[in-house]
C-alpha positions as CSV (number, residue, x, y, z in Angstrom):
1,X,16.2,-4.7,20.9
2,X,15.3,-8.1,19.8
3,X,11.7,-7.2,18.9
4,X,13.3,-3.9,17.1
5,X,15.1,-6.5,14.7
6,X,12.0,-8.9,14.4
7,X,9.6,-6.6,13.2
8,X,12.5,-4.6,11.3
9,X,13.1,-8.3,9.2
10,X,9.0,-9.0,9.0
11,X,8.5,-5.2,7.7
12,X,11.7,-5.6,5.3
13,X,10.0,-9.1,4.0
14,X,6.5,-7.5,3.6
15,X,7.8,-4.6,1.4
16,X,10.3,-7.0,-0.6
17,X,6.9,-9.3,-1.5
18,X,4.7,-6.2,-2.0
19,X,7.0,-4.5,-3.9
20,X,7.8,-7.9,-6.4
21,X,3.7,-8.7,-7.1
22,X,3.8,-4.6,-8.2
23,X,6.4,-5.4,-10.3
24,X,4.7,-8.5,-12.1
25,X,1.6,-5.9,-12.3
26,X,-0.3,-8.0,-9.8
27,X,-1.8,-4.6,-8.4
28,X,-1.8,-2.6,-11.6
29,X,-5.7,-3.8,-12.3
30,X,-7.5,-2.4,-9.7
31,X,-4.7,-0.5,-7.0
32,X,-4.9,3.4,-7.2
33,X,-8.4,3.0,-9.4
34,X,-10.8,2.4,-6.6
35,X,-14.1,4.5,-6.4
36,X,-13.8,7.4,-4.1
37,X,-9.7,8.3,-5.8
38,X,-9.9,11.6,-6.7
39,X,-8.9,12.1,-10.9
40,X,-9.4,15.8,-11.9
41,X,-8.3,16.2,-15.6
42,X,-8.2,20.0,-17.4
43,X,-7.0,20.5,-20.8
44,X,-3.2,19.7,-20.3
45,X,-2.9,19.2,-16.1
46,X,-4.3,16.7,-14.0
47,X,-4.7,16.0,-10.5
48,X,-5.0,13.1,-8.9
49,X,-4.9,11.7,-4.9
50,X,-5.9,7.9,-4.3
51,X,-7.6,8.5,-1.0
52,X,-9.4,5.1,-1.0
53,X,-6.4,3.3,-2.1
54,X,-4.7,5.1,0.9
55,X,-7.1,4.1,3.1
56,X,-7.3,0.6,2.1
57,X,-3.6,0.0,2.4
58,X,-3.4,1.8,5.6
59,X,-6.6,-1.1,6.8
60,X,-4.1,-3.8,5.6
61,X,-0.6,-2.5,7.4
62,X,-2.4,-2.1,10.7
63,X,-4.4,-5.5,11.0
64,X,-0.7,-6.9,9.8
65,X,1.0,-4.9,12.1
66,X,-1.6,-5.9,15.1
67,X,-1.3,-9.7,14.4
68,X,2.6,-9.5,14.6
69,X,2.9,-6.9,17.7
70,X,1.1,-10.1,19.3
């Protein structure tokens, strides 16, 4: 249960920092315009999925994740 709590207060502490540098618009140059997101614009819809973003953040919560289940 101990290790439950750890990683619940380390995961709690990465969102809360993650979550502040979005809100100073630390992210808002390059995160979810990366080549390879997917923008499809018609007339008055558009679509858009930010696969490489995705990726790249899903990179960064693992190697984080693998350096703390250690």
């Amino acid at each position: 249960m101990r290790d439950l709590g750890r990683m619940l207060g380390v995961l709690g502490g990465v969102i809360i920092i993650v979550g502040i540098a979005l809100w100073t618009g630390l992210g808002a140059g390059w995160l979810g315009r990366l080549a390879g997101d997917i923008r499809i614009e018609r007339g008055n819809s558009a679509f858009y999925f930010p696969i490489v973003t995705c990726i790249i953040i899903s990179i960064m919560l693992t190697l984080l994740m693998s350096i703390f289940r250690r």
